[in-house]
ZABA-414113 format. One record per residue (C-alpha): residue in one letter; x, y, z negated. Coordinates in Angstrom, 2 decimals. Example, Ala and Ser with C-alpha at 12.3 -4.5 7.8 and 13.67 -1.06 7.14 Angstrom:
BEGIN
<r><r>A</r><east>12.30</east><north>-4.50</north><up>-7.80</up></r>
<r><r>S</r><east>13.67</east><north>-1.06</north><up>-7.14</up></r>
% end
This chain:
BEGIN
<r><r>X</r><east>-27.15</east><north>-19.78</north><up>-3.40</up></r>
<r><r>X</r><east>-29.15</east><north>-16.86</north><up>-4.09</up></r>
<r><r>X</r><east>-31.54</east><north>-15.95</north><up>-0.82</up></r>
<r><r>X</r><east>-31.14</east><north>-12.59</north><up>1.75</up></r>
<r><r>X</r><east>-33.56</east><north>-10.43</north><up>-0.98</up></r>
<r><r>X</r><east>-31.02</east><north>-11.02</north><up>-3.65</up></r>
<r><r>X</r><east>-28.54</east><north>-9.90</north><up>-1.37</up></r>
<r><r>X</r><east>-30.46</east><north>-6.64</north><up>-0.04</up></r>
<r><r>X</r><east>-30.32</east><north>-5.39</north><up>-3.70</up></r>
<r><r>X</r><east>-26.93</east><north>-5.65</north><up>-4.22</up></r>
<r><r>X</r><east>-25.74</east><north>-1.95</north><up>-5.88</up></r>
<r><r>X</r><east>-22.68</east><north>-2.84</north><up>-7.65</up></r>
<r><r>X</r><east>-19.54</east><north>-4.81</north><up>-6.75</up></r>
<r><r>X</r><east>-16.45</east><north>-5.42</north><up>-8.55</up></r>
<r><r>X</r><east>-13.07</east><north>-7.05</north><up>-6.21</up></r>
<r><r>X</r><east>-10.57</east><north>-8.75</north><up>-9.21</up></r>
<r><r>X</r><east>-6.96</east><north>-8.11</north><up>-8.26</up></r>
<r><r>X</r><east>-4.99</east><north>-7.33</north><up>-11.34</up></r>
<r><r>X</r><east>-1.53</east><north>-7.06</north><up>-9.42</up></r>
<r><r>X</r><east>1.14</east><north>-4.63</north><up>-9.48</up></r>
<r><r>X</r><east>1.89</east><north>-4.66</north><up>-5.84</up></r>
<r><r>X</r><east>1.49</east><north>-1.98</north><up>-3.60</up></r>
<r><r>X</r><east>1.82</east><north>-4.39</north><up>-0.26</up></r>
<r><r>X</r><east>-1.21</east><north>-6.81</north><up>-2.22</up></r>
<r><r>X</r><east>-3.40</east><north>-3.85</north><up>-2.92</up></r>
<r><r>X</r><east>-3.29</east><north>-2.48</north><up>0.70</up></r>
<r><r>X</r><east>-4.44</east><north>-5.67</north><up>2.21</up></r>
<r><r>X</r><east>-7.51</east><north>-5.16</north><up>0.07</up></r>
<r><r>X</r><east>-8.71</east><north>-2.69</north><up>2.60</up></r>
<r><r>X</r><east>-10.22</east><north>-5.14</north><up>4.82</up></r>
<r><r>X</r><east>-12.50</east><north>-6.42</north><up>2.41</up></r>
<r><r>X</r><east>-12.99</east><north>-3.16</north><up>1.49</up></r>
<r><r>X</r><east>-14.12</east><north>-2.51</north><up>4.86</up></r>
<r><r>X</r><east>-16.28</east><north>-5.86</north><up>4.87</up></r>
<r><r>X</r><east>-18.25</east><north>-5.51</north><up>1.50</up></r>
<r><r>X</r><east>-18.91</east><north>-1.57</north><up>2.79</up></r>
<r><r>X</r><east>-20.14</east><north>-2.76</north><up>5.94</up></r>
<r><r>X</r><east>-22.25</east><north>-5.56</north><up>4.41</up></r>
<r><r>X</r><east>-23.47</east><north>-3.83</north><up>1.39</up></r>
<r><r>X</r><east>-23.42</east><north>-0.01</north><up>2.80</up></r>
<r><r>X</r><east>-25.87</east><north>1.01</north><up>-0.63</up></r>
<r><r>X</r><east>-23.65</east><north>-0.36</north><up>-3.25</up></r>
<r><r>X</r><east>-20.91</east><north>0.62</north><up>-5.33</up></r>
<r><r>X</r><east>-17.50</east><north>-0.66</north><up>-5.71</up></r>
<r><r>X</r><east>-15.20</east><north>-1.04</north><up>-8.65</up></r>
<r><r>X</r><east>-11.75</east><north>-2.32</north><up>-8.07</up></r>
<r><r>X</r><east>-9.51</east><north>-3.80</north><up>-10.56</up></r>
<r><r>X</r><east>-5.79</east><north>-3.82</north><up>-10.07</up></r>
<r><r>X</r><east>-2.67</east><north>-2.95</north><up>-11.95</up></r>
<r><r>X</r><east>-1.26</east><north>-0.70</north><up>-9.37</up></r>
<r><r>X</r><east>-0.58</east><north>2.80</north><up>-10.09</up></r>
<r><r>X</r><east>-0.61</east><north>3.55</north><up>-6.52</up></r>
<r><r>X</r><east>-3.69</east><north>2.08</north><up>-6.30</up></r>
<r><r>X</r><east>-6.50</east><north>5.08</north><up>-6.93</up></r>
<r><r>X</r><east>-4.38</east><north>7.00</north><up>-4.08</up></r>
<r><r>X</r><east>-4.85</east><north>3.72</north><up>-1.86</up></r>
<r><r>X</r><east>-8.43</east><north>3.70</north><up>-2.23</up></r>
<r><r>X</r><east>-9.34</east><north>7.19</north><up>-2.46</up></r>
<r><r>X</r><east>-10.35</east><north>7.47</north><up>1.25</up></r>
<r><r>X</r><east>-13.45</east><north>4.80</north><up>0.65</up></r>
<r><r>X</r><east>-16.30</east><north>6.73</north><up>-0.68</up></r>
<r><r>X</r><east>-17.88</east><north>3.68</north><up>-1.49</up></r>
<r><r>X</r><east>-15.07</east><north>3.25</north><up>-4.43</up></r>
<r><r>X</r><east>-16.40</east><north>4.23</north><up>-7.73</up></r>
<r><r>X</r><east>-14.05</east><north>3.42</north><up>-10.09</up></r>
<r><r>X</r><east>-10.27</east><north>1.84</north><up>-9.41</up></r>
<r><r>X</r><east>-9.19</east><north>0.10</north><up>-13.42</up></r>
<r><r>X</r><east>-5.52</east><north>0.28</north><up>-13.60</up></r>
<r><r>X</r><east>-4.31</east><north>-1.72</north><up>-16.46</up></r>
<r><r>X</r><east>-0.86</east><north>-0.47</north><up>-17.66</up></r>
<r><r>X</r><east>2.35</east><north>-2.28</north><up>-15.96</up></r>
<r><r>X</r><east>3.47</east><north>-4.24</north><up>-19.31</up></r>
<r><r>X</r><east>-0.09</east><north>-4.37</north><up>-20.77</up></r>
<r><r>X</r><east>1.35</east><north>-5.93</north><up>-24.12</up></r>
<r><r>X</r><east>3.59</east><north>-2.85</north><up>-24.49</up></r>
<r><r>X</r><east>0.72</east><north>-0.33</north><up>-24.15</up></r>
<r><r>X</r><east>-2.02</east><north>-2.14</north><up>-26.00</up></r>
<r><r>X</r><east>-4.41</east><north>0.77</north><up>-26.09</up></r>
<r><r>X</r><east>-4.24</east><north>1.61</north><up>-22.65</up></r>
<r><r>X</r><east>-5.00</east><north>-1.83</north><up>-21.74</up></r>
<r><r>X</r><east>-7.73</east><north>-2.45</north><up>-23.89</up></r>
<r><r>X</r><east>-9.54</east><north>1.23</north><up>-22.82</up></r>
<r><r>X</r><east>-9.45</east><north>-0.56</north><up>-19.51</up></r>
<r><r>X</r><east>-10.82</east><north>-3.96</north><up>-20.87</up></r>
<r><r>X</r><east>-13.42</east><north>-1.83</north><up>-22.70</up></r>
<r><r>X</r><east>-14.44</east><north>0.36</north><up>-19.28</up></r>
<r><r>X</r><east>-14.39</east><north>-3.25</north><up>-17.17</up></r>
<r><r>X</r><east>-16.82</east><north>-5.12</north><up>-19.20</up></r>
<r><r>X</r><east>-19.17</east><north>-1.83</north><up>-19.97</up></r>
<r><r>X</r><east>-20.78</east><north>-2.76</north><up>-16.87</up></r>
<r><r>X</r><east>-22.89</east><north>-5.24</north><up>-15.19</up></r>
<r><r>X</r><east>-22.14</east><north>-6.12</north><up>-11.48</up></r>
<r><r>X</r><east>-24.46</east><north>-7.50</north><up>-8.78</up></r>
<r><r>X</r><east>-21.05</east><north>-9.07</north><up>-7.42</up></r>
<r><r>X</r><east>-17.70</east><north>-10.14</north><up>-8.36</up></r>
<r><r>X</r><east>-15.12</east><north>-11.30</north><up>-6.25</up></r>
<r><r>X</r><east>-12.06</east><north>-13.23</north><up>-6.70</up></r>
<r><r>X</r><east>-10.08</east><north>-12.65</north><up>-3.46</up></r>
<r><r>X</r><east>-6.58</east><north>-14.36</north><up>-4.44</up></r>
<r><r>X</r><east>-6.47</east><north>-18.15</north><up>-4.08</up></r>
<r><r>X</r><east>-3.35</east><north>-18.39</north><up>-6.68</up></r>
<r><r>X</r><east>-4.10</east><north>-16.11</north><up>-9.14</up></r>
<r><r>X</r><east>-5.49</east><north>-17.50</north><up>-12.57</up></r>
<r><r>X</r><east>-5.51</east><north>-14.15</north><up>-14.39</up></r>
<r><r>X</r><east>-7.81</east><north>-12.62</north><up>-11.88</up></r>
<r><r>X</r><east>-9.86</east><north>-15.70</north><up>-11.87</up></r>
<r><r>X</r><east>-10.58</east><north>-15.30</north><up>-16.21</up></r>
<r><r>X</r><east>-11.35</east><north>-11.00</north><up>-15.94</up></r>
<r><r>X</r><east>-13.75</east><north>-12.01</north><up>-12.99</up></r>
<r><r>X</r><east>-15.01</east><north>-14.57</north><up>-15.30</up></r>
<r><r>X</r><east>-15.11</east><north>-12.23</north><up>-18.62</up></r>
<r><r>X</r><east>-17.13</east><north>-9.46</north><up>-16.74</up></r>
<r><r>X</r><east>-21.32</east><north>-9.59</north><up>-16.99</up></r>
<r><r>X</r><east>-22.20</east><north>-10.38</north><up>-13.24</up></r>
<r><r>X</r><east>-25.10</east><north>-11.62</north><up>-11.43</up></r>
<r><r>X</r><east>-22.88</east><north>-13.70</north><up>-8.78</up></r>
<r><r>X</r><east>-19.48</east><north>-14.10</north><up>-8.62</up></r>
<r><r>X</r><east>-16.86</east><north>-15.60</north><up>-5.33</up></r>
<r><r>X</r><east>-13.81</east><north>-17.01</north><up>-5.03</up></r>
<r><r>X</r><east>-11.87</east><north>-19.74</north><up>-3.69</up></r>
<r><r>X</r><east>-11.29</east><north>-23.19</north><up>-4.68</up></r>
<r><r>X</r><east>-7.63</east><north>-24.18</north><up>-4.21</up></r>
<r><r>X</r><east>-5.31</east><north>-26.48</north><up>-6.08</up></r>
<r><r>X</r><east>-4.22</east><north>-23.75</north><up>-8.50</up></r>
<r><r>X</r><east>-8.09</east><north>-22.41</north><up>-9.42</up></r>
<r><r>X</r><east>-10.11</east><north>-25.40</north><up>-9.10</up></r>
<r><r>X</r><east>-13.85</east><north>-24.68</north><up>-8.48</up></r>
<r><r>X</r><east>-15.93</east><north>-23.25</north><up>-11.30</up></r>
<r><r>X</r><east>-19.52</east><north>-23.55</north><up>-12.57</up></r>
<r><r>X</r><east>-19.91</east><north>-20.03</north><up>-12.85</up></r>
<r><r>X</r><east>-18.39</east><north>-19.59</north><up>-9.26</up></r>
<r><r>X</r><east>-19.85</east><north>-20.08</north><up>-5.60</up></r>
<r><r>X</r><east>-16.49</east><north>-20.94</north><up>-3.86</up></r>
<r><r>X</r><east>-14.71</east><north>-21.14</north><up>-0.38</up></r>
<r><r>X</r><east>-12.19</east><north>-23.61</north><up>0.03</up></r>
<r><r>X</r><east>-8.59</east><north>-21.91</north><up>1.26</up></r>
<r><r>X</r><east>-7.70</east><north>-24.90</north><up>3.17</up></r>
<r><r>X</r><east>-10.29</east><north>-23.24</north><up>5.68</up></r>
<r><r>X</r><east>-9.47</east><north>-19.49</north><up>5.59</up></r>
<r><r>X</r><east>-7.12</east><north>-17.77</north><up>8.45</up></r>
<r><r>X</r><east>-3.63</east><north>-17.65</north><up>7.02</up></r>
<r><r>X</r><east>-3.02</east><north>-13.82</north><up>6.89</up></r>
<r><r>X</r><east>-3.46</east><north>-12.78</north><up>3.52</up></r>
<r><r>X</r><east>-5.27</east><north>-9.57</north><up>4.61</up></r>
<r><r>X</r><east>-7.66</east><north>-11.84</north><up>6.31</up></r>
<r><r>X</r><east>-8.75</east><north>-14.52</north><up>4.04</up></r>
<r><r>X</r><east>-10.58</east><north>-12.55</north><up>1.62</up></r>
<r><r>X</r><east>-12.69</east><north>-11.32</north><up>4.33</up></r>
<r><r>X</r><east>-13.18</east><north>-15.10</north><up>5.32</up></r>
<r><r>X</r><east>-14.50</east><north>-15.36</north><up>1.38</up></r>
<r><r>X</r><east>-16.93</east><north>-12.66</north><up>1.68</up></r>
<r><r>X</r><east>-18.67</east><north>-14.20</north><up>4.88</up></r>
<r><r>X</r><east>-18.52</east><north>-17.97</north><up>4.03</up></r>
<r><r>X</r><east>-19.85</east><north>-17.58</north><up>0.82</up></r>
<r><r>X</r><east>-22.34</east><north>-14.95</north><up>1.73</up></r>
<r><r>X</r><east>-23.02</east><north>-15.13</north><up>5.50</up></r>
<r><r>X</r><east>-24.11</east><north>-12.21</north><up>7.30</up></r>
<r><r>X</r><east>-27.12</east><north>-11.70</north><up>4.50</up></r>
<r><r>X</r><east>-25.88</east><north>-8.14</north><up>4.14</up></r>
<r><r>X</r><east>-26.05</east><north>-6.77</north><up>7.81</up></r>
<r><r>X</r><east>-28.36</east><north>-8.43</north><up>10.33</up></r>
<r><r>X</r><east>-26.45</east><north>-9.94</north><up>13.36</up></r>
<r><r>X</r><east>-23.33</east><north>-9.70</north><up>11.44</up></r>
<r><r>X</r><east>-21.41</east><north>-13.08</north><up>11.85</up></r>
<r><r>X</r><east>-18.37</east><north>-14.76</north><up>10.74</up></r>
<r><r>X</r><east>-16.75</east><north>-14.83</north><up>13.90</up></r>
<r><r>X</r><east>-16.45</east><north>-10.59</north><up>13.98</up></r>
<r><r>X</r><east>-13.20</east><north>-9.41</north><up>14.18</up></r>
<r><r>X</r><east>-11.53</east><north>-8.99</north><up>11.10</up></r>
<r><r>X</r><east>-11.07</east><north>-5.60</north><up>9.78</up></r>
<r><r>X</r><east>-7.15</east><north>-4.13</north><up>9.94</up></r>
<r><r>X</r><east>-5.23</east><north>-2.24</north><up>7.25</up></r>
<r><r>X</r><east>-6.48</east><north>1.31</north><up>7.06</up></r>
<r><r>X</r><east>-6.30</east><north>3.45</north><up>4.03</up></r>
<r><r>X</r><east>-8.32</east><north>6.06</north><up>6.20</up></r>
<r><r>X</r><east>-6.05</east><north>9.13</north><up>6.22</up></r>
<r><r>X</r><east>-7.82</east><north>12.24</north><up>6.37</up></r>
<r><r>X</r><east>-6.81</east><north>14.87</north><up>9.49</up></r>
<r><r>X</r><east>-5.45</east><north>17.35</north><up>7.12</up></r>
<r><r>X</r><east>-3.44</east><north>14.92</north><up>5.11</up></r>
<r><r>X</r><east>-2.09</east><north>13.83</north><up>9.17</up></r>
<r><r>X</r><east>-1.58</east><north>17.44</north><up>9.79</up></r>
<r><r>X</r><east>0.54</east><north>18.32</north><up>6.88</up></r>
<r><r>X</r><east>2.91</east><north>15.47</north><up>7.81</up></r>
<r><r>X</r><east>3.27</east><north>16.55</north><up>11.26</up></r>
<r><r>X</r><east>3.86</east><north>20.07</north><up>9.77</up></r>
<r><r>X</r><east>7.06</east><north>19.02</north><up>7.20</up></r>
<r><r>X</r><east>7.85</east><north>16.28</north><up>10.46</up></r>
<r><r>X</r><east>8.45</east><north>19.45</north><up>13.00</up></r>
<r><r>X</r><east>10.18</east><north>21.39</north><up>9.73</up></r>
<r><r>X</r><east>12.89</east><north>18.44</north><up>9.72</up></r>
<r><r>X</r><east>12.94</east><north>18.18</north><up>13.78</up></r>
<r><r>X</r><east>11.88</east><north>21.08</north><up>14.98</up></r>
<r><r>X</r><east>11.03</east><north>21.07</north><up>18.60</up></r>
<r><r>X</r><east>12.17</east><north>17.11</north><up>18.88</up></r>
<r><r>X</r><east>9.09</east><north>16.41</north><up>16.90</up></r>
<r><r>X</r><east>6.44</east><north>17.71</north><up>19.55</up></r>
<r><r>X</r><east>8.91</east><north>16.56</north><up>22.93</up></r>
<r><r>X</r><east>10.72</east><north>13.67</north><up>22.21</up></r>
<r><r>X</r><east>10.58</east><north>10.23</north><up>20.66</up></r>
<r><r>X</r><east>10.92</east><north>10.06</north><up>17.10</up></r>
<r><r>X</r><east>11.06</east><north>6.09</north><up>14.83</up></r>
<r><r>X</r><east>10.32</east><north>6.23</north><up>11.88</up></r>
<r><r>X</r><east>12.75</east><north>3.57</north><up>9.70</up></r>
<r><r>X</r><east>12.71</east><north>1.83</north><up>5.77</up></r>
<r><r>X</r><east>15.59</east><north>0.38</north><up>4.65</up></r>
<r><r>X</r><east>14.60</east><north>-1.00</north><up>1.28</up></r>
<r><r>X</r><east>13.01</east><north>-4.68</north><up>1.06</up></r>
<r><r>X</r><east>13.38</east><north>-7.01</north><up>-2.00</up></r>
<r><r>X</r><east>15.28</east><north>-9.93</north><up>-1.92</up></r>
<r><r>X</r><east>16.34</east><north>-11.97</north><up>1.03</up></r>
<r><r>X</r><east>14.27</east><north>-10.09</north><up>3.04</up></r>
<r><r>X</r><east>16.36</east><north>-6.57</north><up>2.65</up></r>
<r><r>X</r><east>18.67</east><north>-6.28</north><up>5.43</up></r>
<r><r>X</r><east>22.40</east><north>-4.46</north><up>5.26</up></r>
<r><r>X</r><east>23.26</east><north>-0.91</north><up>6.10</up></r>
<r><r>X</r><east>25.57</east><north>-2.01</north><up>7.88</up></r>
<r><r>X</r><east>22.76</east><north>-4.03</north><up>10.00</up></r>
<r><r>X</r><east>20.80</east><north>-0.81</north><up>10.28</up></r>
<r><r>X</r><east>23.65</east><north>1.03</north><up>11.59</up></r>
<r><r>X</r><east>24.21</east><north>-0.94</north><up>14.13</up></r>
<r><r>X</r><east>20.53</east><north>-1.14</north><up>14.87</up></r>
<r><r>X</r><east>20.60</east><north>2.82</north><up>15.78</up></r>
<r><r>X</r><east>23.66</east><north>2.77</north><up>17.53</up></r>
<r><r>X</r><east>22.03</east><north>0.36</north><up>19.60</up></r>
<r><r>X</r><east>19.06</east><north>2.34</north><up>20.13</up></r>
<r><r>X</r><east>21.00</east><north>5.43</north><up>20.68</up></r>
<r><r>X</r><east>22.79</east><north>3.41</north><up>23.82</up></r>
<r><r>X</r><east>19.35</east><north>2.44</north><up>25.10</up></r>
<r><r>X</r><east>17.55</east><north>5.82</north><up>24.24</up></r>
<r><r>X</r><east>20.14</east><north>8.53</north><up>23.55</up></r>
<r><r>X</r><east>17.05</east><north>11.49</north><up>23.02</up></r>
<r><r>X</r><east>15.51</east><north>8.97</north><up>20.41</up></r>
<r><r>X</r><east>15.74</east><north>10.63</north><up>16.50</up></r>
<r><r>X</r><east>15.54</east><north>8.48</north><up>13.64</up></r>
<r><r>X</r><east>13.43</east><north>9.51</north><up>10.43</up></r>
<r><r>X</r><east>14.88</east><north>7.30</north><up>7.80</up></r>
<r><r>X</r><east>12.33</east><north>7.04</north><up>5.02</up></r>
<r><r>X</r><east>13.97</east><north>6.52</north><up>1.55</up></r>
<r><r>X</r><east>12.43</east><north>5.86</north><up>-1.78</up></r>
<r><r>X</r><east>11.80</east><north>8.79</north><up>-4.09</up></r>
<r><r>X</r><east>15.05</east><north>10.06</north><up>-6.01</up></r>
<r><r>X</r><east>17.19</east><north>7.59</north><up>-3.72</up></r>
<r><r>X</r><east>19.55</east><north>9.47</north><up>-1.12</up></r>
<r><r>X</r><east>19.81</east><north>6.85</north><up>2.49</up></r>
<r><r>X</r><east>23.12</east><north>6.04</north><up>3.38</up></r>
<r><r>X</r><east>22.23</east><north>6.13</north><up>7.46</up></r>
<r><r>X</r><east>21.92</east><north>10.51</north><up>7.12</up></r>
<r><r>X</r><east>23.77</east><north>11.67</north><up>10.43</up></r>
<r><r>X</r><east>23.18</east><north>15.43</north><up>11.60</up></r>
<r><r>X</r><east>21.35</east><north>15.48</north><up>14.69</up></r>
<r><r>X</r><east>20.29</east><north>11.75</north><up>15.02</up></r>
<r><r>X</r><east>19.33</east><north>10.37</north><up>11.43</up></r>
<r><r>X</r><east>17.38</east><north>12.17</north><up>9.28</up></r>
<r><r>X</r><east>16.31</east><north>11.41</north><up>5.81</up></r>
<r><r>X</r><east>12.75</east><north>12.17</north><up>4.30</up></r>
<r><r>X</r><east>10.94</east><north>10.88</north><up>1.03</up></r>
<r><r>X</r><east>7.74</east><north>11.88</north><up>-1.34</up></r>
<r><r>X</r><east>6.35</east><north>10.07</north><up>-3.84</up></r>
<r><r>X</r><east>2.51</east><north>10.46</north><up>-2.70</up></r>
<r><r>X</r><east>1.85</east><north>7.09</north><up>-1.13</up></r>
<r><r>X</r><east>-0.92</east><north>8.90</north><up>1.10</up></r>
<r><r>X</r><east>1.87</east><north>11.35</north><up>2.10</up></r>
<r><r>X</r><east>4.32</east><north>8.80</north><up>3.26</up></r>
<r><r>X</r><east>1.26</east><north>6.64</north><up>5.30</up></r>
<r><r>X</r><east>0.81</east><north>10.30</north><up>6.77</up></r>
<r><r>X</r><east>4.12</east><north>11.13</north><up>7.60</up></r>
<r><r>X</r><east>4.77</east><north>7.50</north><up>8.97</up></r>
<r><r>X</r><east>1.51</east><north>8.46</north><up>11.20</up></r>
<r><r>X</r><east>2.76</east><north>11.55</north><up>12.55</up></r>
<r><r>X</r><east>5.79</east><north>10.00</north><up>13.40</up></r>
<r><r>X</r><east>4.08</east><north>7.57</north><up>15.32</up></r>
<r><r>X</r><east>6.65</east><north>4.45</north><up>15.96</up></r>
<r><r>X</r><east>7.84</east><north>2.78</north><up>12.49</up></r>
<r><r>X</r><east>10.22</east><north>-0.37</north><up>11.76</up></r>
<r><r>X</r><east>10.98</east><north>-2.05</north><up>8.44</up></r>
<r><r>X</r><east>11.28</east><north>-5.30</north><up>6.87</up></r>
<r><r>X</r><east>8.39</east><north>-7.45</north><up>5.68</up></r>
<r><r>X</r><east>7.33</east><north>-5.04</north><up>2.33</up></r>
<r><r>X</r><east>4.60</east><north>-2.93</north><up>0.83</up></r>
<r><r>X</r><east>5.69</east><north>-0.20</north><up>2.81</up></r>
<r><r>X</r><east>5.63</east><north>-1.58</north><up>6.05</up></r>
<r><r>X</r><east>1.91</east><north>-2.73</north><up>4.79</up></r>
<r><r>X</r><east>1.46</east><north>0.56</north><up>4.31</up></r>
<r><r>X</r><east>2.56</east><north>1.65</north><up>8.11</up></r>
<r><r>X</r><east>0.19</east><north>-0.52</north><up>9.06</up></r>
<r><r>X</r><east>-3.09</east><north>1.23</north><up>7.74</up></r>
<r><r>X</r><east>-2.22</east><north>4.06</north><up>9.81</up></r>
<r><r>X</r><east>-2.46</east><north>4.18</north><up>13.79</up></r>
<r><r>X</r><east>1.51</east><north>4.00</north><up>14.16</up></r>
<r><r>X</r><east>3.16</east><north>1.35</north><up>16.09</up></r>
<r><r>X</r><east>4.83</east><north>-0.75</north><up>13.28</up></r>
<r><r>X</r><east>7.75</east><north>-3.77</north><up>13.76</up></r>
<r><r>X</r><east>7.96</east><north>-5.37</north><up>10.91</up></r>
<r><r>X</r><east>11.49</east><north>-7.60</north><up>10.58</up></r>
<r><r>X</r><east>10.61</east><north>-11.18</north><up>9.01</up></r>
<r><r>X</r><east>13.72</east><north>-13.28</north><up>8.77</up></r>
<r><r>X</r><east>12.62</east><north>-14.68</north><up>5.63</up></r>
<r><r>X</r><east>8.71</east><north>-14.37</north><up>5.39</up></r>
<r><r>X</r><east>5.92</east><north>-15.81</north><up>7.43</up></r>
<r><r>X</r><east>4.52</east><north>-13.14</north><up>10.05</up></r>
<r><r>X</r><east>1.41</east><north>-15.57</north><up>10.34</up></r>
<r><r>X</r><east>0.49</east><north>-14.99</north><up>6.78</up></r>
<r><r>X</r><east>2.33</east><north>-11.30</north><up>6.30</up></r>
<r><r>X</r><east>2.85</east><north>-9.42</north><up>9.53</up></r>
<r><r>X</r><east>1.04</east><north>-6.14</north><up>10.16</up></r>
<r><r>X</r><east>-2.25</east><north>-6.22</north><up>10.48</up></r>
<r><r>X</r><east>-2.75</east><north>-3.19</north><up>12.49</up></r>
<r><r>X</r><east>-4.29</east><north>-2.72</north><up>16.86</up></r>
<r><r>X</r><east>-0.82</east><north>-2.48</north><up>17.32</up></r>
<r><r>X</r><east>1.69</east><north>-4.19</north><up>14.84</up></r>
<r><r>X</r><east>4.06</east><north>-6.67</north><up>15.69</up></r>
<r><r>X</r><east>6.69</east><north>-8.56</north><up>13.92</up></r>
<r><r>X</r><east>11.19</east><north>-9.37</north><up>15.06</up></r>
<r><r>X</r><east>13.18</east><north>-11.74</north><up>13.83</up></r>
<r><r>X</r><east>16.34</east><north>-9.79</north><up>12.74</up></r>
<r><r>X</r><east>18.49</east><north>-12.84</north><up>13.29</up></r>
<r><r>X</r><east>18.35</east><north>-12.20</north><up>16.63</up></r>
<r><r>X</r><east>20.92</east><north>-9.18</north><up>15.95</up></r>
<r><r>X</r><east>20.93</east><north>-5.64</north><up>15.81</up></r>
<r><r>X</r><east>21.16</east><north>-5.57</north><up>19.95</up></r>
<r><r>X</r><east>18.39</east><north>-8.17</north><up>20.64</up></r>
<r><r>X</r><east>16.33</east><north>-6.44</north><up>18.14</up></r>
<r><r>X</r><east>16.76</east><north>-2.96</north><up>19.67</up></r>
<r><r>X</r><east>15.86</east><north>-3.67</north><up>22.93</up></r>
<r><r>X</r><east>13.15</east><north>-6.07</north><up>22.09</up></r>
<r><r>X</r><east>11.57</east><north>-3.02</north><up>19.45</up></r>
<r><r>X</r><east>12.15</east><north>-0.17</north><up>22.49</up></r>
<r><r>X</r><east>9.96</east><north>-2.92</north><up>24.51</up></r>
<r><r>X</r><east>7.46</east><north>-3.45</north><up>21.67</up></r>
<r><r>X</r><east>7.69</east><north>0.69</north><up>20.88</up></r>
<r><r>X</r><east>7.29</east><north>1.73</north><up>24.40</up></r>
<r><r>X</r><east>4.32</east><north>-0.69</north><up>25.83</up></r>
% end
C-alpha cells in the first residue's frame, strides 16, 4: 500500500459506476462526500450511464467531469465510444470500484491509466492484482454506506488527519442550492396557496417497479385515512413527467410533476414531509432535509432505506390504517 505522501498528492479521482439507475447514482453522494473530505485538492470524474446523473452531481464542485455512456451503448456506437475515448484520455491518481456485483464496472476501472485503484473482493469480482481490495463480507449493509466503508479500509484516514473509520457516515444529499429551494416553494404556494405557508402539506409517489409498487386503490385508502386523522393535511401527489395521477381530488390531492430531477428534490424539500415506496425517487427525497417514509414490503430497509437525519422506513402490509397513523407519528415527531 502506497504511504500518507502518495496519498497527500492525490489530484485526480475517477468513482466507476456505469449504471442506469437514478436510485444507484444518488447513493454515490456519500462517497462523494468522503473522497471530497479526504482529498479536498483533487478532482473527480464520475462514470455512470445515467442521464440524470450530471444534474445529480452538479452541486459538488469538486466534480469535473460526469461520462454518461448512452442507455443501449451498442445502438449508439459513436456516442459510446466518444465516451470510451474521453475516459481513457486521462490518467487518475485514483480509481474506485464502489459496487461489489458489478463486473462491467470492475473491467472500465481496470481499462483506465491509474496510479491506484479500490474495490471490493466478493464472490462475483474476486480480488485482482491490479486492485487493493476490501472484502464486502465486512462492509455495513446499506448500499449508500459500503462504498464509504471502501474508501476508509483501503485508505485509512491518510487523506485528513484524525479522520477515522468509525465517523459517521455521510447521508444522501445532492446539495440543493437556496434558490433552486425557493423556486419550489414558489410553484408549491402557486398550487396551495395560503395552505402551503399554514398548514401541513405530504408530499406522495405512487410509482415503484415491480412488487414493490403498491395499488391506487392502497393509496386511496392511505389518504382517506390520513384525512380522518388530520382533516387540514393536503396531499401533493408527485407523478412522473407526461403521466396524469389517478389520486387528483380538488381541495385535498393535488398533482405536480417536472422533469428536472433537481426540481423535484426541491419541490419534495419545500414540501417538507414525503412518503413513497422503496425507489430512486424516494432516494432522491432523501438527499434533501424532508422527512421521508419509505414503504418496503418487498425490499430490505437495512440495505435500502433512506439514508437521510430523518428517514424512516413502514411496512405497507400493515394496511393503509396502521400505516397512516404510524407515518402521522413518524411525520409529526
Amino acid at each position: 500500500m502506497p504511504d500518507s505522501t502518495f496519498f497527500s498528492a492525490i489530484k485526480s479521482v475517477l468513482i466507476v459506476r456505469p449504471n442506469v439507475r437514478l436510485g444507484n447514482n444518488l447513493l454515490l453522494t456519500p462517497l462523494l462526500a468522503e473522497l471530497e473530505k479526504k482529498f479536498p485538492r483533487a478532482r473527480i470524474d464520475v462514470l455512470t450511464s445515467s442521464q440524470d446523473a450530471p444534474a445529480l452531481f452538479s452541486g459538488f464542485l469538486t466534480v469535473d467531469r460526469v461520462l454518461v455512456f448512452p442507455r443501449h451503448g451498442a445502438s449508439h456506437l459513436p456516442a459510446y465510444l466518444n465516451v470510451l475515448r474521453k475516459l481513457l484520455s486521462r490518467h487518475y491518481d485514483l480509481v474506485v470500484d464502489p459496487c461489489p456485483k458489478s463486473r462491467t464496472s470492475r473491467l472500465y476501472a481496470s481499462l483506465v491509466r491509474a496510479k491506484l485503484r479500490i474495490g471490493f473482493g466478493s464472490d462475483q469480482k474476486p480480488a485482482a492484482a491490479n486492485f487493493f481490495t476490501a472484502a464486502i463480507s465486512q462492509a455495513p449493509q446499506h448500499m449508500g454506506k459500503y462504498p464509504v466503508y471502501l474508501v476508509r479500509s483501503v485508505l485509512g484516514a491518510s487523506g485528513v488527519q484524525g479522520q477515522s473509520e468509525s465517523q459517521a457516515f455521510p447521508n444522501l444529499d445532492i446539495r440543493l442550492s437556496p434558490a433552486e429551494i425557493a423556486a419550489a416553494r414558489g410553484i408549491l404556494y402557486q398550487l396551495l396557496g395560503e395552505h402551503a405557508l399554514h398548514k401541513p402539506v405530504l408530499g406522495i409517489f405512487t410509482e415503484a417497479t415491480g412488487l414493490k409498487k403498491l395499488s391506487i386503490t392502497w393509496w386511496r385508502e392511505l389518504i382517506c385515512e390520513l384525512a380522518t386523522i388530520a382533516p387540514d393535511l393536503q396531499v401533493l401527489a408527485i407523478a412522473p413527467p407526461g403521466q396524469l395521477t389517478e389520486l387528483a381530488e380538488p381541495g385535498r390531492v393535488h398533482s405536480w410533476q417536472s422533469a428536472d430531477v433537481r426540481q423535484v428534490a426541491a419541490m419534495i424539500e419545500a414540501v417538507g414531509h414525503f412518503v413513497c415506496a422503496d425507489s430512486g425517487v424516494m432516494h432522491l427525497a432523501a438527499s434533501t432535509r424532508a422527512k421521508v417514509v419509505g414503504l418496503f414490503g418487498h425490499t430490505d430497509p437495512l440495505t435500502y432505506s433512506p439514508l437521510s437525519a430523518t428517514g424512516s422506513a413502514i411496512n405497507p402490509a400493515l394496511g393503509p390504517k396502521q400505516v397512516a397513523r404510524a407515518l402521522l407519528s413518524e411525520l409529526t415527531s
